[in-house]
N, CA, C and O atoms as a GROMACS GRO file, in nm:
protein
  544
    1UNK      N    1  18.518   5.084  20.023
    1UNK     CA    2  18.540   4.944  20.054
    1UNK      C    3  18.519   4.862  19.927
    1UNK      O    4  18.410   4.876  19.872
    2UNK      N    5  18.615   4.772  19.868
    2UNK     CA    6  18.584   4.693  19.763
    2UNK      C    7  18.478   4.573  19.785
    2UNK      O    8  18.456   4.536  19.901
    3UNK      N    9  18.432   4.532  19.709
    3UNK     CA   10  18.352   4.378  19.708
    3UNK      C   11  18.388   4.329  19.652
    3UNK      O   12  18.463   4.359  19.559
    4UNK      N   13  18.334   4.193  19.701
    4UNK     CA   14  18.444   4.085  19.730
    4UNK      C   15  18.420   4.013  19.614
    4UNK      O   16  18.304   3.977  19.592
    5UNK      N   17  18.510   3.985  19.533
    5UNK     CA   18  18.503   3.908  19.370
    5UNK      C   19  18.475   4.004  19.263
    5UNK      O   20  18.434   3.972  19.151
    6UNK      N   21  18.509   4.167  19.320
    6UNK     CA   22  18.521   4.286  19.164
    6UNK      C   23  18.663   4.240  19.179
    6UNK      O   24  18.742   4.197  19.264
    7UNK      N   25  18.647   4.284  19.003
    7UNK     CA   26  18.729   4.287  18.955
    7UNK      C   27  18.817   4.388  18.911
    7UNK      O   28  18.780   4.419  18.798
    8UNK      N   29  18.908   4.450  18.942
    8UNK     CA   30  19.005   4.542  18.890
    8UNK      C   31  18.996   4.564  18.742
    8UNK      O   32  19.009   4.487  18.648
    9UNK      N   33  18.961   4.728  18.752
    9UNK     CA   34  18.926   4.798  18.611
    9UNK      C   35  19.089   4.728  18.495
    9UNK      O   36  19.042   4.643  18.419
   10UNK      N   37  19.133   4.733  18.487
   10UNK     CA   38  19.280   4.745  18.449
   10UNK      C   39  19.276   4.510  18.419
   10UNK      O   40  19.322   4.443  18.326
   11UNK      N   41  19.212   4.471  18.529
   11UNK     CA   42  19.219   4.341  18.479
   11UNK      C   43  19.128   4.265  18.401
   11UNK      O   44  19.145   4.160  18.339
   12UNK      N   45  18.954   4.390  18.425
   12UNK     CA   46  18.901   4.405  18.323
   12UNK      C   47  18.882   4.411  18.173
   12UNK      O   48  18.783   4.371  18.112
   13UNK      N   49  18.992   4.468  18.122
   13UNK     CA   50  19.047   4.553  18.010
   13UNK      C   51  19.138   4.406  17.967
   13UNK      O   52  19.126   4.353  17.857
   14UNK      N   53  19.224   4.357  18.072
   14UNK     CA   54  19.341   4.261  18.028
   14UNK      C   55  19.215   4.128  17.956
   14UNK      O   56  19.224   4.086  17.840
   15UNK      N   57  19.119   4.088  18.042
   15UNK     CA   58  19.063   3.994  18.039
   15UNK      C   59  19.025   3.963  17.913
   15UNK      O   60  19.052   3.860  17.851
   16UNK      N   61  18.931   4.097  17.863
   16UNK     CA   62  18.857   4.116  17.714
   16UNK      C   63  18.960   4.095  17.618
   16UNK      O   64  18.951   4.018  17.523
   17UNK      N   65  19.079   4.182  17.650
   17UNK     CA   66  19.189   4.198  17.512
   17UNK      C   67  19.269   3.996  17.479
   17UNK      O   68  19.310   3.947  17.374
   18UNK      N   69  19.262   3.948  17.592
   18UNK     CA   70  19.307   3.794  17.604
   18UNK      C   71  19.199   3.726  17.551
   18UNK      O   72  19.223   3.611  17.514
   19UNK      N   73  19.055   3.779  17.534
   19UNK     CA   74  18.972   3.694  17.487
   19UNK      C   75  18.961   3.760  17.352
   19UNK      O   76  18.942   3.678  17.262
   20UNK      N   77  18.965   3.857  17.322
   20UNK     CA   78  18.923   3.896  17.157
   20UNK      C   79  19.072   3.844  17.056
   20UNK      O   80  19.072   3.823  16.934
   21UNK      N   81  19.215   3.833  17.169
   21UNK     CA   82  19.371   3.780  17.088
   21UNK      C   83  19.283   3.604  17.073
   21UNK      O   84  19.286   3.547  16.964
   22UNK      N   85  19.228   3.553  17.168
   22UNK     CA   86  19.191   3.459  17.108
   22UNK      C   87  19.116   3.404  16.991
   22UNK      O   88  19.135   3.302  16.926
   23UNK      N   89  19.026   3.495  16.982
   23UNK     CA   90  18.898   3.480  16.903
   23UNK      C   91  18.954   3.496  16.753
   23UNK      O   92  18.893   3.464  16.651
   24UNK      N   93  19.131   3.573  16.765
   24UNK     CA   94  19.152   3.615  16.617
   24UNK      C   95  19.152   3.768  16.632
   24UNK      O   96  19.101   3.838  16.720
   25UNK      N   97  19.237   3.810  16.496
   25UNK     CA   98  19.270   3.965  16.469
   25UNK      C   99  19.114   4.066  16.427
   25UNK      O  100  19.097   4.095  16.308
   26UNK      N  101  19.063   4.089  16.478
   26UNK     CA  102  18.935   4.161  16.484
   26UNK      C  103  18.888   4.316  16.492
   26UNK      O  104  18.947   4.374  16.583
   27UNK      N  105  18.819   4.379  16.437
   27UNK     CA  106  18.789   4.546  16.534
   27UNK      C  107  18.748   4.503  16.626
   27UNK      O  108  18.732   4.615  16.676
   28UNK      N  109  18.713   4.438  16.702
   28UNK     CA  110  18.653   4.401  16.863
   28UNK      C  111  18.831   4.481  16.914
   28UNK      O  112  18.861   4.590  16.963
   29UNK      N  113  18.928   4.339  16.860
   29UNK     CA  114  19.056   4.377  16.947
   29UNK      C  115  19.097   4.503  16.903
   29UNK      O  116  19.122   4.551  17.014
   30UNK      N  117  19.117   4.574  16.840
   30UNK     CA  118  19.151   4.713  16.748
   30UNK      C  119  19.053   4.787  16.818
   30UNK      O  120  19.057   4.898  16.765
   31UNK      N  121  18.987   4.788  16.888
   31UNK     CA  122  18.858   4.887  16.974
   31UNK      C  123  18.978   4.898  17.126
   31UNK      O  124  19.033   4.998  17.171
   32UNK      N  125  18.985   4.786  17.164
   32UNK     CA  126  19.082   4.784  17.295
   32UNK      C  127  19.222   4.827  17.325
   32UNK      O  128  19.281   4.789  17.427
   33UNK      N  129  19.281   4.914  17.225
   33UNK     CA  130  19.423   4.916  17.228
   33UNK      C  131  19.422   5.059  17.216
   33UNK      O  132  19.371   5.107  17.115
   34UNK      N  133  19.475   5.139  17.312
   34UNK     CA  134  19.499   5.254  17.301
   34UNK      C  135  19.588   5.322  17.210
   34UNK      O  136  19.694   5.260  17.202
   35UNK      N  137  19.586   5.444  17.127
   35UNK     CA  138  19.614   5.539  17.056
   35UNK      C  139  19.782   5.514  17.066
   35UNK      O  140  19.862   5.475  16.981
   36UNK      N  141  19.799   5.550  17.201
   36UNK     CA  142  19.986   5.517  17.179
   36UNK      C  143  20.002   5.364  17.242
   36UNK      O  144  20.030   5.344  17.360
   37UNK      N  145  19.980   5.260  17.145
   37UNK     CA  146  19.972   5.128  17.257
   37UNK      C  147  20.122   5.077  17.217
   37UNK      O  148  20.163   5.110  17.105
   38UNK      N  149  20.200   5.006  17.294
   38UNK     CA  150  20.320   4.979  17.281
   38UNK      C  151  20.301   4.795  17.264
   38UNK      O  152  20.207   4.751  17.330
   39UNK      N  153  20.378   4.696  17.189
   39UNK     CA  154  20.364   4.588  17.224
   39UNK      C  155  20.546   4.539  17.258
   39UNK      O  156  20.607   4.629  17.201
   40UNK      N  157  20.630   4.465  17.306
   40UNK     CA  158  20.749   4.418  17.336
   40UNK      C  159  20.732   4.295  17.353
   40UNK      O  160  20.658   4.246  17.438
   41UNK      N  161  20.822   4.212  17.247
   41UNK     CA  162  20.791   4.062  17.305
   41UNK      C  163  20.935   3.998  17.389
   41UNK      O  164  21.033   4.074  17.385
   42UNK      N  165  20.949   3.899  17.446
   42UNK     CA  166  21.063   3.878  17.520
   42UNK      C  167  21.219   3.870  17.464
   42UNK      O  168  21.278   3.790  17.393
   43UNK      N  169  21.250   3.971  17.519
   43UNK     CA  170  21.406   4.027  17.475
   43UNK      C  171  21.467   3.853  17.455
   43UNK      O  172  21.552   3.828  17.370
   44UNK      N  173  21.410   3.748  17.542
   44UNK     CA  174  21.509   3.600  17.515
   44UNK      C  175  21.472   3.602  17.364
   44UNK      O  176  21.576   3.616  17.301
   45UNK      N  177  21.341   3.591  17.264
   45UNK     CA  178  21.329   3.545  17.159
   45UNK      C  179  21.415   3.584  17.066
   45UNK      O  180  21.430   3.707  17.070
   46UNK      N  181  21.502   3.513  16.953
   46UNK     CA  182  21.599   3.539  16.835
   46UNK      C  183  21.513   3.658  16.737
   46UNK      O  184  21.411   3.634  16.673
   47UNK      N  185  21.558   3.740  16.742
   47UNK     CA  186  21.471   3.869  16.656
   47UNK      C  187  21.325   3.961  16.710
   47UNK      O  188  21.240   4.016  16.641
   48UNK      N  189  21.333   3.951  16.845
   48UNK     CA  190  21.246   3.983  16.904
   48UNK      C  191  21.214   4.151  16.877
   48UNK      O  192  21.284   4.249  16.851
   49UNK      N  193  21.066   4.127  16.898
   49UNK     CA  194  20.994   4.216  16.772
   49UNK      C  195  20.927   4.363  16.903
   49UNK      O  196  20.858   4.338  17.002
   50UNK      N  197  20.964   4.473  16.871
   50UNK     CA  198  20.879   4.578  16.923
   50UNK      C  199  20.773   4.612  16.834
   50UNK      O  200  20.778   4.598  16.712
   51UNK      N  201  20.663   4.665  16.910
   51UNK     CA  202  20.547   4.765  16.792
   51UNK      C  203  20.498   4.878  16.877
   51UNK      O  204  20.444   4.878  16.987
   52UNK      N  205  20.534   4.976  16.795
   52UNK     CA  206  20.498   5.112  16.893
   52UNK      C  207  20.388   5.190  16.805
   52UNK      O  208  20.365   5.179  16.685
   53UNK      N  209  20.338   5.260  16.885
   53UNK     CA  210  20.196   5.321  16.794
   53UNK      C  211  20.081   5.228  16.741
   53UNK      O  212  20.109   5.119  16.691
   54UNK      N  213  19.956   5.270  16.750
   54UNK     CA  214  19.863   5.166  16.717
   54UNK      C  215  19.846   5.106  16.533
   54UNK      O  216  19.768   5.024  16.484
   55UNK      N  217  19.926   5.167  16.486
   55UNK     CA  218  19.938   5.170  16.334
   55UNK      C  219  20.015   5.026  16.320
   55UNK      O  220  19.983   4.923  16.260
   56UNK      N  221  20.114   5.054  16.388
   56UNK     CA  222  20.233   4.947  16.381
   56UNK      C  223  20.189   4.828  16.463
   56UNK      O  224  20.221   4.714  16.432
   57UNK      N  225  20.101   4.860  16.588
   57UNK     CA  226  20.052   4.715  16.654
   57UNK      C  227  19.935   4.698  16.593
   57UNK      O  228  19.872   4.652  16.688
   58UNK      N  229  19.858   4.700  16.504
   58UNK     CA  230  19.759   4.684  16.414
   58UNK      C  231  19.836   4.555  16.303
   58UNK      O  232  19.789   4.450  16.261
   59UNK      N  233  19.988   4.629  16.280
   59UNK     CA  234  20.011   4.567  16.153
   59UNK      C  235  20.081   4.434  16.221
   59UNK      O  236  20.088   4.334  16.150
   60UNK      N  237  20.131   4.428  16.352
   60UNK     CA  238  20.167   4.334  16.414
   60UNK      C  239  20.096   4.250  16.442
   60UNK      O  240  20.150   4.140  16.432
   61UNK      N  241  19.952   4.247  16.490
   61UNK     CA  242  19.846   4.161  16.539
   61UNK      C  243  19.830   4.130  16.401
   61UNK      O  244  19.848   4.009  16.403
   62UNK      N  245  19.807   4.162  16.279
   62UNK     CA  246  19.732   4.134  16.198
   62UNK      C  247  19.856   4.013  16.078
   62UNK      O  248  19.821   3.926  15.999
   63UNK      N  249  19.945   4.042  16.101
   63UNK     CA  250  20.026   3.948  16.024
   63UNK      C  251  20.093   3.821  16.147
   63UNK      O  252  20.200   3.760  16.143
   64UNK      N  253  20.023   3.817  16.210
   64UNK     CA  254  20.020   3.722  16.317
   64UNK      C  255  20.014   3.564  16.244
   64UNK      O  256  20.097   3.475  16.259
   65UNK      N  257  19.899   3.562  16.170
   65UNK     CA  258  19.845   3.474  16.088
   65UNK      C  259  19.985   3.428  16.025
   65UNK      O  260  20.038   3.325  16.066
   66UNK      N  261  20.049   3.518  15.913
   66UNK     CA  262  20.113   3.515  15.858
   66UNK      C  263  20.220   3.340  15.896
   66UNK      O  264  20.260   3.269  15.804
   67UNK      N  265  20.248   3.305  16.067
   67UNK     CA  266  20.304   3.190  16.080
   67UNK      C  267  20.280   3.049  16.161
   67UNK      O  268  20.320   2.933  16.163
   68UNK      N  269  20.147   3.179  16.256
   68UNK     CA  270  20.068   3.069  16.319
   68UNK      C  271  19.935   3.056  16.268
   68UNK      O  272  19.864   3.157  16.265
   69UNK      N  273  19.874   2.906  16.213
   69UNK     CA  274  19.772   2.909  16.215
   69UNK      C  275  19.662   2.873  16.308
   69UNK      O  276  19.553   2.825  16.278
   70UNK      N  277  19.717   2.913  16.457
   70UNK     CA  278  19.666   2.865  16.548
   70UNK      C  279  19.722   2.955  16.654
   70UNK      O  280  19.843   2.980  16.645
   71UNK      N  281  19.648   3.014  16.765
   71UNK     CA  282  19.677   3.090  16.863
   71UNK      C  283  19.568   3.025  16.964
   71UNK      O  284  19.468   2.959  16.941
   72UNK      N  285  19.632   3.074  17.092
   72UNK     CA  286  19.552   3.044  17.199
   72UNK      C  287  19.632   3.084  17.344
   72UNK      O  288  19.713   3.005  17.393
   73UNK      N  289  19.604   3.205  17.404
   73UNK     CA  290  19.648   3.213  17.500
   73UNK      C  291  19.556   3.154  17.632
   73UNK      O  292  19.436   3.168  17.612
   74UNK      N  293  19.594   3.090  17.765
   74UNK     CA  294  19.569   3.018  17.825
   74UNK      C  295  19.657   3.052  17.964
   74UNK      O  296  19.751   2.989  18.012
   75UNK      N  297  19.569   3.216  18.026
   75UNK     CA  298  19.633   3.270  18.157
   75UNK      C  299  19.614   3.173  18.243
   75UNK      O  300  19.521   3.093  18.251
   76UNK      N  301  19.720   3.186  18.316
   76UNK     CA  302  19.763   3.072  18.481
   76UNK      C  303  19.720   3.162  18.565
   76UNK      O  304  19.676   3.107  18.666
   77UNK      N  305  19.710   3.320  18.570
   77UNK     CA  306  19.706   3.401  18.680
   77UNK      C  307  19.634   3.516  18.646
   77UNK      O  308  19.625   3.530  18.524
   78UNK      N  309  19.577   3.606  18.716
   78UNK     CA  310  19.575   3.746  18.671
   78UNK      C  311  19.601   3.817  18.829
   78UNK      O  312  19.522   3.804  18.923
   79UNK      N  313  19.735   3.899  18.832
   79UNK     CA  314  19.726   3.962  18.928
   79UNK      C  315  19.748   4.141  18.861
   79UNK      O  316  19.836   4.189  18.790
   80UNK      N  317  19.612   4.206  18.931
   80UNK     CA  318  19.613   4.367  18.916
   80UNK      C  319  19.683   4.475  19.024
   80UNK      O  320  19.586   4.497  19.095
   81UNK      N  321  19.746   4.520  19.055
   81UNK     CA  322  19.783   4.672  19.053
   81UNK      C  323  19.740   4.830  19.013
   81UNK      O  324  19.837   4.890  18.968
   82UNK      N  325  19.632   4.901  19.017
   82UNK     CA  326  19.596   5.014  19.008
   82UNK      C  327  19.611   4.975  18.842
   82UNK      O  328  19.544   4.878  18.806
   83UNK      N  329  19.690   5.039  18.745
   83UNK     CA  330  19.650   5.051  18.624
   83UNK      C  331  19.748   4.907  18.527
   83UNK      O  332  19.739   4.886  18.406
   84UNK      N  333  19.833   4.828  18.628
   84UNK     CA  334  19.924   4.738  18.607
   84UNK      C  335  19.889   4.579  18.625
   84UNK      O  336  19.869   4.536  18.739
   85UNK      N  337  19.882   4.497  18.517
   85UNK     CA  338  19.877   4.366  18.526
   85UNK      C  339  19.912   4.251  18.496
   85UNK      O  340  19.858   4.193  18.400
   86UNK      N  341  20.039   4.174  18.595
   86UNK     CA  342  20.054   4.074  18.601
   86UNK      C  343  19.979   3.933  18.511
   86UNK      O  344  19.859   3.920  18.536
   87UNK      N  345  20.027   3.852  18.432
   87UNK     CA  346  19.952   3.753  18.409
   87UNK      C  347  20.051   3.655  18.296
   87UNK      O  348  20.072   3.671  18.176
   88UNK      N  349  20.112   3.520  18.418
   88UNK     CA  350  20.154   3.451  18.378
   88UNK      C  351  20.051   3.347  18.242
   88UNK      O  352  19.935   3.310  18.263
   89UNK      N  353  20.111   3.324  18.142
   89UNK     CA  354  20.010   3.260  18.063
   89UNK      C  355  20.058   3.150  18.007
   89UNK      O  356  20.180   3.160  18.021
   90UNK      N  357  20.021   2.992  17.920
   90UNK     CA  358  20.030   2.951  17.852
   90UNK      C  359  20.001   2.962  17.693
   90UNK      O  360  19.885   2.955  17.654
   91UNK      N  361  20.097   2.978  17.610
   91UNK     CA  362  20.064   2.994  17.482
   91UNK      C  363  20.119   2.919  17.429
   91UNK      O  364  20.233   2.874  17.424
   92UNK      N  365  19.926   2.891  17.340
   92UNK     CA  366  19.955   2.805  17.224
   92UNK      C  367  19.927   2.826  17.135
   92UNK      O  368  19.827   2.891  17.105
   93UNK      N  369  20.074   2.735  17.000
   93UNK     CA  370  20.057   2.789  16.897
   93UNK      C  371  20.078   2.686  16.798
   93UNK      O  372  20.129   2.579  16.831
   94UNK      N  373  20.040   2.710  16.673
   94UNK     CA  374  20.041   2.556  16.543
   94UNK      C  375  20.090   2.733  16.424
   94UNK      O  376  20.040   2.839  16.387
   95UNK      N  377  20.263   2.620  16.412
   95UNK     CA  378  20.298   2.658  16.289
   95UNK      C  379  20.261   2.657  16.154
   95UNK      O  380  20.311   2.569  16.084
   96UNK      N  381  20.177   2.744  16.100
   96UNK     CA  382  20.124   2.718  15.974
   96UNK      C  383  20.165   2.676  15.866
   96UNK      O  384  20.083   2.634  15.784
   97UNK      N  385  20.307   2.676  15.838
   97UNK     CA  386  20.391   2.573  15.730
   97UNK      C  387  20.401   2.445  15.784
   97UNK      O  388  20.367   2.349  15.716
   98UNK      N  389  20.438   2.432  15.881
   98UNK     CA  390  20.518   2.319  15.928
   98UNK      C  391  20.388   2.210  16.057
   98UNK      O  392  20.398   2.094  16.098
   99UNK      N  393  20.297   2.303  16.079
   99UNK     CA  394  20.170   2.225  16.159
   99UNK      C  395  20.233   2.212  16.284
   99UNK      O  396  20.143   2.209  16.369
  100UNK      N  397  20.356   2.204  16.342
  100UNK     CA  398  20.394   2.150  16.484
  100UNK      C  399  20.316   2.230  16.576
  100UNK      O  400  20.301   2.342  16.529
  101UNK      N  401  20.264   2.217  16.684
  101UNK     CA  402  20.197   2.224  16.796
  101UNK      C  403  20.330   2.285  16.874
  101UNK      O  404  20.431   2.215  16.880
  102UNK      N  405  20.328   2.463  16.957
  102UNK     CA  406  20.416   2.457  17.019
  102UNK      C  407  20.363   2.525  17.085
  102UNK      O  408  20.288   2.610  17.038
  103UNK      N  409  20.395   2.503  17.303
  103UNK     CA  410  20.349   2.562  17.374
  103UNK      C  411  20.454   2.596  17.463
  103UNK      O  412  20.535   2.512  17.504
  104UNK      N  413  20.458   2.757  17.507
  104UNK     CA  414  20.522   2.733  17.628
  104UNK      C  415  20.466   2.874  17.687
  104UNK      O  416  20.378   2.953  17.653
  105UNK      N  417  20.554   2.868  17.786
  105UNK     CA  418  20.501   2.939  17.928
  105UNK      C  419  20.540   3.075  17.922
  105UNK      O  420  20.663   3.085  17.923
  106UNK      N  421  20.474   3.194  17.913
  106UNK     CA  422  20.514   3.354  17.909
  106UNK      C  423  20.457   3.416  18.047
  106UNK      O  424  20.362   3.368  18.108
  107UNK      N  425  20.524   3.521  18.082
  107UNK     CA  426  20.484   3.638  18.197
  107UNK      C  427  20.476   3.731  18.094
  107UNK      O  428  20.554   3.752  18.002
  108UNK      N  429  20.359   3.789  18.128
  108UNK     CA  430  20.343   3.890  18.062
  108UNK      C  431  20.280   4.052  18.118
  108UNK      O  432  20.160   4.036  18.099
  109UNK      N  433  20.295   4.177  18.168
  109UNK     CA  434  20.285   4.269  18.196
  109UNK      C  435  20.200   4.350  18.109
  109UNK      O  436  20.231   4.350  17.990
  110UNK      N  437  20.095   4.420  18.146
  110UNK     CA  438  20.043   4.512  18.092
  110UNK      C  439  19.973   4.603  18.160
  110UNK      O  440  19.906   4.570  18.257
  111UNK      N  441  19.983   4.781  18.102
  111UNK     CA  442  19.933   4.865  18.132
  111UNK      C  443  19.833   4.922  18.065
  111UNK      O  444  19.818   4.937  17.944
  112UNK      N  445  19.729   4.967  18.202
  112UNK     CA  446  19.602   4.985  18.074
  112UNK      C  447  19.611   5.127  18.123
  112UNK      O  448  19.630   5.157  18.241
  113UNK      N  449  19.591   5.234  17.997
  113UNK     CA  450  19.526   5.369  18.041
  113UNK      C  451  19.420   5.445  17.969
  113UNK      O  452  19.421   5.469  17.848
  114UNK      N  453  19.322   5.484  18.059
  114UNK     CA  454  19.200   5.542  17.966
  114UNK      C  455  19.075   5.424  17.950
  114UNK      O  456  18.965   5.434  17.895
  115UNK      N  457  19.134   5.320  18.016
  115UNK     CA  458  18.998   5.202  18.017
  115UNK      C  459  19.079   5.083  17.857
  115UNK      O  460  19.025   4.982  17.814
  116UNK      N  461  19.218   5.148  17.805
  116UNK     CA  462  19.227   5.079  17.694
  116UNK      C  463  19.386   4.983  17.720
  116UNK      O  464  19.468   5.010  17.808
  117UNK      N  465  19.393   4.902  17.649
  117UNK     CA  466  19.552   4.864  17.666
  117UNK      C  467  19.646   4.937  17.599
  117UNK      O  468  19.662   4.950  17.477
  118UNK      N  469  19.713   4.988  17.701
  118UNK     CA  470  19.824   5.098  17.642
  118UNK      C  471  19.964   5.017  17.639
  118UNK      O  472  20.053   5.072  17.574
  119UNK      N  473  19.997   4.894  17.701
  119UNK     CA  474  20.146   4.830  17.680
  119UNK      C  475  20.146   4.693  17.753
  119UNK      O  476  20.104   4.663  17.865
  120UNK      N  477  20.207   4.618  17.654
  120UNK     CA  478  20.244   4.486  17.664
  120UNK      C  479  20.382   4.469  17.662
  120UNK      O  480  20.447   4.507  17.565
  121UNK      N  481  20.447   4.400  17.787
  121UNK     CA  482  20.569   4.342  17.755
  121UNK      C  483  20.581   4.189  17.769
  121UNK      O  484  20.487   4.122  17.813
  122UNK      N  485  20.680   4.142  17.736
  122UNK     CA  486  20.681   3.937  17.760
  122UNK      C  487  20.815   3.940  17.820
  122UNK      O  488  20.910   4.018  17.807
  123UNK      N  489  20.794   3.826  17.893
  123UNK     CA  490  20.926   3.821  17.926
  123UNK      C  491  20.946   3.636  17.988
  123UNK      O  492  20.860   3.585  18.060
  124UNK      N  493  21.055   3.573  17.948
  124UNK     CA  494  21.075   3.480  17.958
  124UNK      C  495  21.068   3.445  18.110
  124UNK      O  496  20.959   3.390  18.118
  125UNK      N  497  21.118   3.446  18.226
  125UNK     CA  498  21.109   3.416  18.374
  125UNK      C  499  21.059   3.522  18.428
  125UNK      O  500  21.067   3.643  18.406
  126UNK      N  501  20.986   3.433  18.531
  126UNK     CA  502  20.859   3.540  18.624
  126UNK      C  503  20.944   3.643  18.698
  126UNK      O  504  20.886   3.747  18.729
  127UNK      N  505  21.061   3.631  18.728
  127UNK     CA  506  21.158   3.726  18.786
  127UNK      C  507  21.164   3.857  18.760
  127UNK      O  508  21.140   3.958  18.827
  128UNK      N  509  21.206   3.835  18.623
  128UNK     CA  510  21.171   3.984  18.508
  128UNK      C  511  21.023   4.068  18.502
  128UNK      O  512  21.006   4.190  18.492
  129UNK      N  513  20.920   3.957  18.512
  129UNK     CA  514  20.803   4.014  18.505
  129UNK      C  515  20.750   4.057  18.639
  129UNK      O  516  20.638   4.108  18.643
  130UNK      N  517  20.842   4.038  18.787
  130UNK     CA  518  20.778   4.033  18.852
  130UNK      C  519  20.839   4.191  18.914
  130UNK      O  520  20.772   4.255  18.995
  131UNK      N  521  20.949   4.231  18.874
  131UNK     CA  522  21.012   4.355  18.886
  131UNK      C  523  20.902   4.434  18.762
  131UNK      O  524  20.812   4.515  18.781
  132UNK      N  525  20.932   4.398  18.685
  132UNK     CA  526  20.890   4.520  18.553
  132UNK      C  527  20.704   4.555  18.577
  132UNK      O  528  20.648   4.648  18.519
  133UNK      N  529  20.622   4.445  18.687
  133UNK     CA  530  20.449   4.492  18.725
  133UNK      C  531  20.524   4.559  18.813
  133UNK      O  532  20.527   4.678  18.782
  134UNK      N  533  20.619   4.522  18.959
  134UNK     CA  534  20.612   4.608  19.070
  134UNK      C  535  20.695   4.764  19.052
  134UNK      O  536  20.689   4.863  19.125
  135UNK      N  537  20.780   4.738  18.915
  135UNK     CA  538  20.835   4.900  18.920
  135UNK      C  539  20.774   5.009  18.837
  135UNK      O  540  20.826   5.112  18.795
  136UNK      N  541  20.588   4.938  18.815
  136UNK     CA  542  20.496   5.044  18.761
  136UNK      C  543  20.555   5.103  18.679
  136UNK      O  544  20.501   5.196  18.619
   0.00000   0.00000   0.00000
């Protein structure tokens, strides 16, 4: 029988990794990302970027900086599934050349395995994200 206000291992895992992407590129976050971790950002973005292997999402989180000098994700939701989690978010971001303030709205999917985050996808409308949590 569950009790009432646990939290799902898997949304556990999402929670920490959303708070250490905030805090900045860190070994805290580099502790949380599993061995084969995948990242996909939304097929809508112009040059939209994959990172496969933790080598390559290491080098992805970490040149992050490189255009924002400002991050801040800001979940609307967290819904879990066994090892799958839902979580519409607000992200915000300040262009580091240019300073503009830009926010908008992502769904975002992730699978955790082993207690670690093993894959991130984005995706522009909750539609997409809402097939790609339920088809595990």
């Amino acid at each position: 029988m569950a009790t009432i206000g646990a939290v799902n291992p898997a949304e556990a895992v999402v929670r920490e990794y959303v708070a250490a992407c905030n805090d900045g590129y860190s070994e805290r976050l580099v502790d949380l990302l599993h061995p084969d971790v995948q990242m996909h950002e939304a097929q809508t973005l112009p040059g939209a970027v994959s990172a496969v292997g933790l080598e390559s999402v290491k080098r992805y989180l970490s040149r992050f900086g490189t255009y924002w000098s400002a991050f801040h994700w800001e979940p609307l939701e967290f819904r879990a599934h066994g090892e799958r989690v839902l979580m519409p978010a607000r992200l915000h971001l300040t262009g580091r050349e240019s300073g503009i303030a830009v926010v908008h709205q992502w769904f975002y999917v992730f699978a955790v395995r082993d207690g670690k985050l093993a894959r991130q996808d984005a995706f522009a409308h909750r539609e997409e994200a809402e097939a790609a949590f339920l088809a595990g």
